[in-house]
C-alpha positions as MATLAB code, in Angstrom:
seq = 'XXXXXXXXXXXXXXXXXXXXXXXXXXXXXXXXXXXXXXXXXXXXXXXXXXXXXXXXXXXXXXXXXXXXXXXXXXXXXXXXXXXXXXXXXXXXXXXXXXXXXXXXXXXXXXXXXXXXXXXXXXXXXXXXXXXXXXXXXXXXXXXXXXXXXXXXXXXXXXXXXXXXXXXXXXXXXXXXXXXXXXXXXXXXXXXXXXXXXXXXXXXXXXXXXXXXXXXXXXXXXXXXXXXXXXXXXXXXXXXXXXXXXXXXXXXXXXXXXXXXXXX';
ca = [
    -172.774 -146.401  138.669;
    -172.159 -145.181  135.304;
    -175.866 -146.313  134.522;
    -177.461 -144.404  137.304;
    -175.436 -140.975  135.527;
    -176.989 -141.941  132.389;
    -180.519 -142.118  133.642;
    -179.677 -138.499  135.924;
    -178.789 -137.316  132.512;
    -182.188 -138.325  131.225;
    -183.819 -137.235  134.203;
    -182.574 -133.491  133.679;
    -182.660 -133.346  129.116;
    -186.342 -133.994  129.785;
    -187.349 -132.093  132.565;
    -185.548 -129.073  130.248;
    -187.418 -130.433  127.093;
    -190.646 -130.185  128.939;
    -190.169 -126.889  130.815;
    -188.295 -124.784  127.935;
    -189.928 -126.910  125.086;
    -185.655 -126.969  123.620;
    -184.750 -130.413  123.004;
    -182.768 -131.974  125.564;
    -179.608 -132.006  122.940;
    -178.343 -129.137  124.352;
    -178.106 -130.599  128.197;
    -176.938 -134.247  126.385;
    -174.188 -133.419  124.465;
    -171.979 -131.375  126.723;
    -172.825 -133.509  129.794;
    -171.681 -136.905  127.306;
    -168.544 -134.899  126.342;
    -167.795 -135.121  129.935;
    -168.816 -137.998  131.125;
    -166.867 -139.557  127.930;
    -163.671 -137.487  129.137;
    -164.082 -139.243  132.580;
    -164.263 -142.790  130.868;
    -160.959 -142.026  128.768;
    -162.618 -142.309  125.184;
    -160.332 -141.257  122.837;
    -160.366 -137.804  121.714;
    -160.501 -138.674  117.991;
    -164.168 -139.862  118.634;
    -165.311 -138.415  122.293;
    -167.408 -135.018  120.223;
    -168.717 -137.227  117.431;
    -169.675 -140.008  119.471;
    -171.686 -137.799  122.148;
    -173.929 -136.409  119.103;
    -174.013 -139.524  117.866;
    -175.529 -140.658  121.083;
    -177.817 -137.562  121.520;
    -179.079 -137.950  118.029;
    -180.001 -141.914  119.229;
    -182.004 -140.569  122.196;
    -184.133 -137.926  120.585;
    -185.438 -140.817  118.176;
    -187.412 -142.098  121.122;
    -188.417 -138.713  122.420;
    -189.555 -137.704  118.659;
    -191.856 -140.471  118.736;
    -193.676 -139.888  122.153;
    -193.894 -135.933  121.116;
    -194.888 -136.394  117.680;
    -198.082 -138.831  118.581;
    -199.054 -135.857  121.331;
    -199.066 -133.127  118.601;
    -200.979 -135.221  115.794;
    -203.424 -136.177  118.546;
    -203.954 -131.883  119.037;
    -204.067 -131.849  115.384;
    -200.782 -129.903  115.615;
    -198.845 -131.128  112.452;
    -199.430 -129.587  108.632;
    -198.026 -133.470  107.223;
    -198.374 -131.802  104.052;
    -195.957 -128.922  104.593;
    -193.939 -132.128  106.142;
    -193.753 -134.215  103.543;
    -192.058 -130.638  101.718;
    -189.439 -130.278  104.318;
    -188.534 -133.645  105.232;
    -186.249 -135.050  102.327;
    -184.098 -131.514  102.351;
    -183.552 -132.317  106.090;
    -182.922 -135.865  106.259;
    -180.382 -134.251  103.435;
    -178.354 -132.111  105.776;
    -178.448 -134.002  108.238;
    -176.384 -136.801  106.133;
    -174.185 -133.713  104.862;
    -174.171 -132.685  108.593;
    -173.104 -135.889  110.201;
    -169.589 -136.126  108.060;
    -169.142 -132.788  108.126;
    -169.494 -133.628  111.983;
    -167.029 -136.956  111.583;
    -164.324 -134.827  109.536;
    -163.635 -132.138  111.993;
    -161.233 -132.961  115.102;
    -163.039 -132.885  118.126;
    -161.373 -129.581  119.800;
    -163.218 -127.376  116.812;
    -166.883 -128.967  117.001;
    -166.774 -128.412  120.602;
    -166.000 -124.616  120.316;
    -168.469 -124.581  117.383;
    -171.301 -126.143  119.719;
    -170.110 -123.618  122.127;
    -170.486 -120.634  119.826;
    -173.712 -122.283  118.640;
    -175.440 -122.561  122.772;
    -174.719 -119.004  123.099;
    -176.377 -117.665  120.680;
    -179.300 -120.102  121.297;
    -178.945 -118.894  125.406;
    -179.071 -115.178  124.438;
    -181.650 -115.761  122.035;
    -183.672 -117.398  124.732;
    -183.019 -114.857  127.597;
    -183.603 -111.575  125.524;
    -186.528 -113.723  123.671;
    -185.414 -112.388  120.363;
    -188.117 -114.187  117.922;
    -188.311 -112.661  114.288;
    -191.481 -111.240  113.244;
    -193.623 -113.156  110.980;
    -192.988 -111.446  107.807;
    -193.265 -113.947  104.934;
    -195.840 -116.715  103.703;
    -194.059 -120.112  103.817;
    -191.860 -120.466  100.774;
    -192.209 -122.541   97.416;
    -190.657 -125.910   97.309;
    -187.038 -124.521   96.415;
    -186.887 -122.485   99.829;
    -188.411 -125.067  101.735;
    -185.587 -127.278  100.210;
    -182.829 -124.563  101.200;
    -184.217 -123.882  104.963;
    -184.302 -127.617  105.542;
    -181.327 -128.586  104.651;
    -179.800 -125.928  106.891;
    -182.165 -126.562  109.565;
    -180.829 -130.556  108.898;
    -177.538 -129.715  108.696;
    -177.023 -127.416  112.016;
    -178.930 -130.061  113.722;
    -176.980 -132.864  112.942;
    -173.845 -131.100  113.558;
    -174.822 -130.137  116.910;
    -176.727 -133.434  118.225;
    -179.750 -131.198  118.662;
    -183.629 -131.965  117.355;
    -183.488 -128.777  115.638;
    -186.358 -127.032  117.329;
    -184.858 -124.004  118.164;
    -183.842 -123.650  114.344;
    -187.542 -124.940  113.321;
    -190.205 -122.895  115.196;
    -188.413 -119.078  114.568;
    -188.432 -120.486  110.579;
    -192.031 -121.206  110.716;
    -193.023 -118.154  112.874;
    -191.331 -116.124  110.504;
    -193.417 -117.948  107.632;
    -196.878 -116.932  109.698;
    -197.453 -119.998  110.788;
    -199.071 -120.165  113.767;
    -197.337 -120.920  117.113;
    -199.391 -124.498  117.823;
    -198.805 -125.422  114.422;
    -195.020 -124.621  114.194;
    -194.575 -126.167  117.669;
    -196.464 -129.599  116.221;
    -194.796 -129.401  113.055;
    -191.020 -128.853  114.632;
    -191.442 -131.714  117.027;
    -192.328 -134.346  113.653;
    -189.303 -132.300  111.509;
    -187.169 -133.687  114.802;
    -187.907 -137.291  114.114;
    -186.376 -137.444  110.465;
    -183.750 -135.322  112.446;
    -183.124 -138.129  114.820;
    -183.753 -141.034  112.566;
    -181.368 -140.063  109.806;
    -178.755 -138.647  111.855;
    -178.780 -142.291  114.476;
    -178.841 -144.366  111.453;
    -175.490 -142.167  109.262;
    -173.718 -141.750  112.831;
    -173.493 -145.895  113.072;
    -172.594 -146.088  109.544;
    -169.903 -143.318  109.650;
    -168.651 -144.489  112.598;
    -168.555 -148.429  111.913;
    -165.703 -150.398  112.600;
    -163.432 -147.471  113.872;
    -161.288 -149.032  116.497;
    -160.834 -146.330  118.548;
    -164.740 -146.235  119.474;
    -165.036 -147.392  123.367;
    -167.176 -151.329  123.937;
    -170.996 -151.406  123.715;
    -170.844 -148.438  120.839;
    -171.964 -149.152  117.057;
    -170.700 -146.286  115.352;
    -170.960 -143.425  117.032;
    -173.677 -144.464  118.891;
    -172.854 -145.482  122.756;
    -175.636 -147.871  124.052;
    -175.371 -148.059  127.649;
    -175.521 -143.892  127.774;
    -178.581 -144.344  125.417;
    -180.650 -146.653  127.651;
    -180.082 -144.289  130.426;
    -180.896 -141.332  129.257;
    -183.849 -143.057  127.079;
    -185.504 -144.590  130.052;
    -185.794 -141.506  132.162;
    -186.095 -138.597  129.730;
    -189.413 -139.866  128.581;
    -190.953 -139.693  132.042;
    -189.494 -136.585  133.000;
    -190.528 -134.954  130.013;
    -193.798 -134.869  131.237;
    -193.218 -133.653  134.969;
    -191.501 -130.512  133.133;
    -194.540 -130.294  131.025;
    -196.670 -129.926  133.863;
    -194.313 -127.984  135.863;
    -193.870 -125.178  133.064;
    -197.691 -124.602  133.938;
    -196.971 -123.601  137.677;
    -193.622 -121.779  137.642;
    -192.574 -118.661  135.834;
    -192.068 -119.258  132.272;
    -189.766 -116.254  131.646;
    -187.678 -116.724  135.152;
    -187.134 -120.432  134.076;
    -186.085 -119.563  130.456;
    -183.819 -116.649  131.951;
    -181.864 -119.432  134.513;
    -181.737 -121.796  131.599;
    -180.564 -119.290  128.981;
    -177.811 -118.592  131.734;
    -176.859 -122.122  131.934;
    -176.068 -122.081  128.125;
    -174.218 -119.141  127.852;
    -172.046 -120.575  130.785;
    -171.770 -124.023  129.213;
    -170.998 -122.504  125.732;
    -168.588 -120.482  126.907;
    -166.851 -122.974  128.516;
    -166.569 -125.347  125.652;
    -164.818 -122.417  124.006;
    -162.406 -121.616  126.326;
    -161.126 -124.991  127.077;
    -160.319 -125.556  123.660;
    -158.995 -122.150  122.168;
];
C-alpha cells in the first residue's frame, strides 16, 4: 500500500516538473514529511530524511532531463564546468547545515522558502537581465548559494538557477538547459553526503541508508519519469499562466502550513 503512495507521489512531482518546469522537490518533500509522520519515524530524522530522499530521486530525473537539453544543444558545459564545484560545495555545507537543525525549524524554513517561490510564480516576478555572467569569483559565490539553498530544501535548484542566469543575459533555452545539468551535481552530491551524514544513526526507520529511504525512492523514481513527460506535453495544451497561478496557490498553502504547525 505504502508502495502504491510512493509511486502516486511520483506520479504528481513529475506531472508538476513537466507542466511548471519546478522540480518536483517542492511536491516531494512536504508530501514525505507526511507520509513519514504517518509511519511514526522519529522526529529527530523525519525533515532530514525526506530531503534526503528527494535529493535521491532528482538524481534519476537529472539524468533523463539533462540528455534532452544536450540533445537541443541547450547546455553552455563550459559555463558548467565554472559553476559546478561551488555547488557541489554548498550543497555539502547545505546538507549538515540541514542535519544540525531540529526538524520543527527546517520545516518552517521550507515553508518560508515555498512561499516566496509560490508568490514569485503567481505574480511572475523574474528580474531583468541586467548583468553579463560574472568572473569566476561570482560564479563561485552564486553557486554555492544556489548549492546550498538547494540542498537545504531537497529541491534541484531550478527556481534559484534560471532567474540567476536570466539576470546574467543568458538566454531563456540556454538557462533552462544549463539549470537542469547544475541539478544533477545538485542531486548527486547532496544523495551521496545525505547517506554519509546520516549513516548508522539508529533512529533512521528499516530500508533507509542515511537519510535516504529506499522504498519511497523506487516509488516515486519509477513513476515521476513517465509522468514527466505527459506534463510536458500537457503544458502545450492548457493555459500556462492559469496552471502556474493554481500551482503557485498550492505552495503558498503548503508553506504556510508547514509554518503554522510548527510555530
Amino acid at each position: 500500500m505504502i508502495i502504491l503512495a510512493y509511486l502516486l507521489l511520483g506520479a504528481v512531482a513529475g506531472l508538476t516538473a513537466g507542466l511548471f518546469g519546478v522540480g518536483g522537490g517542492l511536491v516531494i518533500v512536504p508530501a514525505l514529511v507526511f507520509s513519514f509522520s504517518f509511519l511514526d519515524v522519529a522526529p529527530t530524522v523525519l525533515t532530514q530524511l525526506a530531503i534526503g530522499t528527494s535529493l535521491a530521486t532528482i538524481v534519476m530525473t537529472s539524468i533523463s532531463s539533462v540528455r534532452a537539453h544536450h540533445g537541443y544543444g541547450n547546455v553552455d558545459w563550459h559555463l558548467w564546468f565554472r559553476l559546478a564545484p561551488a555547488i557541489a560545495l554548498g550543497v555539502i555545507l547545505g546538507v549538515y547545515t540541514a542535519v544540525g537543525m531540529a526538524g520543527t525549524h527546517l520545516q518552517v524554513l521550507f515553508g518560508v522558502f515555498a512561499i516566496v517561490i509560490g508568490l514569485q510564480m503567481g505574480l511572475r516576478l523574474q528580474p531583468r537581465p541586467g548583468r553579463v555572467v560574472p568572473g569566476l569569483a561570482g560564479l563561485g559565490f552564486a553557486g554555492t548559494v544556489i548549492g546550498y539553498v538547494s540542498a537545504l530544501f531537497g529541491i534541484g535548484g531550478g527556481s534559484l538557477t534560471v532567474p540567476f542566469l536570466s539576470w546574467c543575459n543568458v538566454k531563456m533555452q540556454k538557462a533552462v538547459g544549463l539549470s537542469a545539468a547544475c541539478g544533477l551535481p545538485i542531486a548527486v552530491v547532496g544523495c551521496l553526503t545525505n547517506i554519509v551524514a546520516g549513516w548508522g544513526r539508529e533512529d533512521l526507520p528499516e530500508y533507509s541508508t542515511g537519510f535516504v529511504y529506499w522504498p519511497a525512492f523506487l516509488g516515486i523514481v519509477l513513476a515521476s519519469t513517465l509522468f514527466a513527460k505527459v506534463g510536458a506535453k500537457l503544458a502545450q495544451r492548457l493555459p500556462e499562466a492559469r496552471l502556474k497561478q493554481v500551482f503557485a496557490l498550492f505552495l503558498v498553502i503548503i508553506g504556510s502550513q508547514f509554518i503554522v504547525r510548527n510555530i
